[in-house]
N, C-alpha and C positions, 0 to 999 in steps of 0.2 A: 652111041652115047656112053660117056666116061662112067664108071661104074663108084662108088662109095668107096671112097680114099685113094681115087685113080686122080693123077696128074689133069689137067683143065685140056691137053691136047690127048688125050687118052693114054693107051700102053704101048709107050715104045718099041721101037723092031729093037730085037739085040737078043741079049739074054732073058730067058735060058738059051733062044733062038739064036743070038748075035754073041759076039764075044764078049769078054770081058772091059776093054774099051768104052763099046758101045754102052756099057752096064754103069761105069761110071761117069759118062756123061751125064747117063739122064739121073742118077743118084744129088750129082752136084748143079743139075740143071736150074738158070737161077727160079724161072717162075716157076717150078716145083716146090722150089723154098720156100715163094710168096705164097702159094696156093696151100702149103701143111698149117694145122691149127692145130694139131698135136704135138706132145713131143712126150720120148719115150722117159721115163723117169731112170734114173740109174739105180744099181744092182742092190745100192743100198738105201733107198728109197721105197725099193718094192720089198725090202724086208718084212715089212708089216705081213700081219694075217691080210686085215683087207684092204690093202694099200693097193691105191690103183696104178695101173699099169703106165700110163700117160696123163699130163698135163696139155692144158689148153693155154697157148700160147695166146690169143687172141688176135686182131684183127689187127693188120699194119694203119687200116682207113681210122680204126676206133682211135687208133695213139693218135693219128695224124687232128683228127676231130676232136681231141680230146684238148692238146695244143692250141687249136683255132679260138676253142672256147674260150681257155683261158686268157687269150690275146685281150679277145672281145671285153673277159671282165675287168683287166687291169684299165682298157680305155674308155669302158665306164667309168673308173671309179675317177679316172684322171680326167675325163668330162664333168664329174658331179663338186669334184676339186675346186674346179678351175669357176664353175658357175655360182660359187657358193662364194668364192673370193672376188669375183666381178660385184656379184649383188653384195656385199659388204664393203667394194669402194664403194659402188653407187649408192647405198642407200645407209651409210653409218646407222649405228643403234643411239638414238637420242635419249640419255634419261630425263624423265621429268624436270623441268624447271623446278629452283626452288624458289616457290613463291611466297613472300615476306608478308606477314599481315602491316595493313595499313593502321595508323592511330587512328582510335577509338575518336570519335566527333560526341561531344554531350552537350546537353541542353538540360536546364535545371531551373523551371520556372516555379517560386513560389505563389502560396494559391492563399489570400487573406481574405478573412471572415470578416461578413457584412455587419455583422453584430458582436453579440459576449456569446462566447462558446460556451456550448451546453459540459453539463458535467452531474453525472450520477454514478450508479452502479453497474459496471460494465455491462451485466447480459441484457440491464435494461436498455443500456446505449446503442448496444445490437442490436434488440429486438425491433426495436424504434427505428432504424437508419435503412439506406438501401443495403444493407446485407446482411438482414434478414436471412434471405434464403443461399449466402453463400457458404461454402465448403472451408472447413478449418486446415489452416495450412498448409502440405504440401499434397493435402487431396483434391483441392482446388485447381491445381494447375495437370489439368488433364490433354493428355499427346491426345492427336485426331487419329482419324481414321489413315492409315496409311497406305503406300504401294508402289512400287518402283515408278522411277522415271524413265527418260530415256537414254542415260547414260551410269544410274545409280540404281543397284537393285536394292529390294523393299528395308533388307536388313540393314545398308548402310542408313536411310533414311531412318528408319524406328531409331538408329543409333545416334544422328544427328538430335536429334530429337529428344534423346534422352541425354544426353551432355548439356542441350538448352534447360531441361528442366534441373538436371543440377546443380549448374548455376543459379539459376531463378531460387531453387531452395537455398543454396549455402549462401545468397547474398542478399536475400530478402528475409529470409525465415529460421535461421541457426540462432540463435540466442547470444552465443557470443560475441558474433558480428553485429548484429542489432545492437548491442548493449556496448559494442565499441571497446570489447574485452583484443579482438581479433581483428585479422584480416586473410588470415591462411586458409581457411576455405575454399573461398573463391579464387583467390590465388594462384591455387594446383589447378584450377583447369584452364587457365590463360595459355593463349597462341605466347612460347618465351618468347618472341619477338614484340608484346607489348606489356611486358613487366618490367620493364624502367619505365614506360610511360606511368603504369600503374600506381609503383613504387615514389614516383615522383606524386601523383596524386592524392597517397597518403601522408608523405612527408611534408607536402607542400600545394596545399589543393588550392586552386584559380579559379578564377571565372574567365577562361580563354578560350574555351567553347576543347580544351582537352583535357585538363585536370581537374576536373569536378567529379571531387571523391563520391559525392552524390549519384554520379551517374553509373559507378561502380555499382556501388554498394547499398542501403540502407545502415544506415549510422545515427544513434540519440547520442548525445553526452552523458554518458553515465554521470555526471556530478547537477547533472540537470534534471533527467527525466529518468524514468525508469516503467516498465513492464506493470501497469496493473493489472493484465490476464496474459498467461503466455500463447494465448490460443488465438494466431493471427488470423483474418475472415480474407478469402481470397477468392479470387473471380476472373476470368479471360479466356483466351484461348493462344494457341501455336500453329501456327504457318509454316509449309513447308514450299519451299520452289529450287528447280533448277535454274543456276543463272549462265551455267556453262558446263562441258563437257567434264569440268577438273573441280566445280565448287558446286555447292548444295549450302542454300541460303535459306536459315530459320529466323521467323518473327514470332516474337514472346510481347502482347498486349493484355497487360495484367493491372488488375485492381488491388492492394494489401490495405486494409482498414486496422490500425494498432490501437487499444485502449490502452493507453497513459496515463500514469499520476507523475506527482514531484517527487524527484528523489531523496532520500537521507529521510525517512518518515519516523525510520526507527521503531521504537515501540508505543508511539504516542499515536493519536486518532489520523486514522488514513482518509485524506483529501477525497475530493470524491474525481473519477476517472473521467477522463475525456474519450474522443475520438480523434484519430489523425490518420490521412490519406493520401495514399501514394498511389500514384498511376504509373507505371514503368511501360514502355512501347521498347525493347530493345531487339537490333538486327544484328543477328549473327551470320558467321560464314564460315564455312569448312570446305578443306577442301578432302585428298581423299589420307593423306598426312593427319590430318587434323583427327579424322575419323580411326583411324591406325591408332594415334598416339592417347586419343579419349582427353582431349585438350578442344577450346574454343576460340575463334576470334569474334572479338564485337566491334561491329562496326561504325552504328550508331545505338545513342543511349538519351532517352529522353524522358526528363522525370517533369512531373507536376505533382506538386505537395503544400498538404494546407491542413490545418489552419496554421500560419507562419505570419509574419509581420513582412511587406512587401523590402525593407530598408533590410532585412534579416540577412546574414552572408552562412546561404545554403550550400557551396560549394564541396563544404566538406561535412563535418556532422550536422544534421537537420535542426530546427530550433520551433518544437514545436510552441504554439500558444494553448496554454494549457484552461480547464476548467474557469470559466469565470473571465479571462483574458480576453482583452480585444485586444484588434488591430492600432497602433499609433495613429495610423494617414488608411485614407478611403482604398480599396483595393483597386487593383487595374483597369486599364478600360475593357478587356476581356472577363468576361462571364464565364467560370468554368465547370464543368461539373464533371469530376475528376474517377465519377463510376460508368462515364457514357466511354466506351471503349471503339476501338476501330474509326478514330477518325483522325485530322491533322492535329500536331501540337500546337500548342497556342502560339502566337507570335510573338508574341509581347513578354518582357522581363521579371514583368510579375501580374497576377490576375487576382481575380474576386470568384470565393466559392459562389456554385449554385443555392440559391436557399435549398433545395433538396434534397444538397449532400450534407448536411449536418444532422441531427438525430430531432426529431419532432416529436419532444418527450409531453404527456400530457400534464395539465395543469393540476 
C-alpha cells in the first residue's frame, strides 16, 4: 500500500537504490504530476514567520467539473431565452381595449296636477307630504351594503359607488346647479367621451331622447323660480352589479322633493311655497379606467317631474307650477306617483300626479 504523498504505483526502484536516470524518470513521471495536490511554495513565499510551506493545487476532476457546470448554466439560460421569446410570439401582450362610452339615452316625462297645487309654509308642506320621514339632502342618498364581486374587489365597488353618489349630489343638490347659476359640477365627473354630448345639451337641449338637459341635471330658471328652503328632502336607494369582467354597473333610483316660491320677491310679502318632485332612476357604468380616473359614464337617464303643465318644454330648465297653479289640459293617461321607487318609467310623454303625492294640508 502506497504510503502518504507516495506516487498511486507506490516507490519506485532507482534512487537512492537505482541511478540517477531512473530518479528522474519517476520525478517527471506524468501520473505523478496528476496524482500531487501540493506544490511547494518558493524561497520567497515561505519568507513569512508562518507562511506555509506548500499550496494546494487542487483537483484536475474539480476544474474539469467546474467547466461542465458552467456549460450547463449558459444553456440554461439560453433555454429560458429562447422560451420566453417563443411564448411572446405566441402569446403577444394585449393592452386593454379603449372602451368609448356610449351617449347618454334620457327620458323626461312631465307629471301635471289633477288640481290647484297646494302652497304654504315649507315645513308645513313637508310635514304633510310623503316626505315626512325623509333625509335632508345628501344624507338621503345612502351607498348599501357592499363586497367584491367576481372580477371587482370590494374597494373598487365602494368606489364606484361613491362617484354615483357625487354626481346625484352636484346635480341634484348644489345650489348653484339647481338655481341654473352652473353646470361645472357635474361636469368634472363625466366619462370626456360624453361632454360634447353634454355640452350640447346645455347649449341646446332637445327632446330627442339625448339632449335633455333635464336628464343631466336638475335645473329651475332662476328668473322664474327660486329656492323657498334650501334644505332638499330625499329618498332611494343604489345598486350595484357586475355586467362583465372590465365594467361595474350602478343604479341611482332617487326621489328629491324642492319647496319653491316665485322669483324676484324682493323685499315685499313672500308668496306662500310649493312642492316640486323629481324622481331620477339613472344607470351608470364604469369600467376599471373610469374607477382609476374618479370620472362617470351614464347610460340611461329617466326623470319624471311635476307638478309641470304636460304642453311645458322640460328638456332643459324644469318649469314648475307653482302655489295656486293648475294644469292648462287634463294630465296624461298615466297615473304617477313619483315617491313610488323601483319600478318602470312611465311610458307615455307626459302623466298625471298621484293624489298622494301632493301635500294634504289640513283645512
Amino acid at each position: 500500500m502506497a504510503g502518504r504523498g507516495d506516487p498511486p504505483e507506490g516507490t519506485p526502484e532507482g534512487f537512492p537504490g537505482g541511478g540517477e536516470d531512473e530518479y528522474r524518470s519517476v520525478v517527471f513521471d506524468e501520473a505523478f504530476v496528476r496524482a500531487a495536490h501540493l506544490q511547494e511554495f518558493s524561497a520567497r513565499e515561505r519568507m513569512g514567520e508562518h507562511a506555509q510551506a506548500v499550496r494546494s493545487l487542487g483537483s484536475p476532476r474539480e476544474g474539469r467539473s467546474g467547466s461542465r457546470q458552467a456549460v450547463l448554466l449558459v444553456l440554461l439560460i439560453l433555454l429560458a431565452f429562447g422560451t420566453a421569446i417563443y411564448l411572446g410570439v405566441r402569446n403577444p401582450y394585449q393592452p386593454p381595449a379603449d372602451q368609448r362610452a356610449e351617449p347618454l339615452r334620457t327620458t323626461v316625462v312631465p307629471l301635471a296636477p289633477q288640481g290647484t297645487v297646494p302652497g304654504g309654509v315649507p315645513d308645513r308642506l313637508f310635514d304633510h307630504s310623503p316626505v315626512a320621514e325623509y333625509r335632508t339632502g345628501a344624507a338621503g342618498i345612502n351607498l348599501p351594503v357592499t363586497g367584491r364581486t367576481t372580477h371587482f374587489a370590494e374597494s373598487q365597488v365602494v368606489t364606484a359607488l361613491s362617484i354615483a353618489k357625487e354626481y346625484l349630489v352636484a346635480s341634484s343638490l348644489e345650489p348653484g346647479v339647481v338655481a341654473g347659476a352652473t353646470v361645472r359640477p357635474p361636469r368634472l365627473l363625466l366619462d370626456p367621451d360624453q361632454l360634447e354630448q353634454f355640452d350640447r345639451s346645455v347649449e341646446a337641449p332637445a327632446d330627442d331622447g339625448r339632449h335633455a338637459l333635464a336628464a343631466w341635471l336638475v335645473r329651475f330658471d332662476p328668473r322664474q323660480v327660486a329656492l323657498a328652503d334650501p334644505a332638499v328632502r330625499v329618498q332611494g336607494t343604489l345598486r350595484f352589479e357586475e355586467t362583465s369582467p372590465d365594467t361595474l354597473d350602478v343604479t341611482a333610483d332617487h326621489t328629491y322633493t324642492y319647496a319653491l316660491r316665485p322669483a324676484g320677491q324682493g323685499g315685499g310679502p313672500v308668496a306662500a311655497a310649493s312642492l316640486f318632485t323629481v324622481h331620477r332612476e339613472v344607470h351608470f357604468r364604469f369600467d376599471r379606467e373610469d374607477l382609476r380616473m374618479h370620472r362617470a359614464e351614464l347610460v340611461t337617464s329617466t326623470v319624471e317631474a311635476g307638478p309641470q303643465a304636460c304642453g311645458a318644454n322640460t328638456t332643459g330648465s324644469l318649469t314648475p307650477l307653482l302655489a295656486g297653479g293648475r294644469a292648462p289640459e287634463a294630465g296624461g293617461p298615466v297615473v304617477t306617483d313619483p315617491y313610488a321607487t323601483g319600478r318602470p318609467a312611465a311610458p307615455s310623454l307626459c302623466g298625471a300626479l298621484a293624489p298622494g303625492a301632493q301635500p294634504s294640508l289640513p283645512s
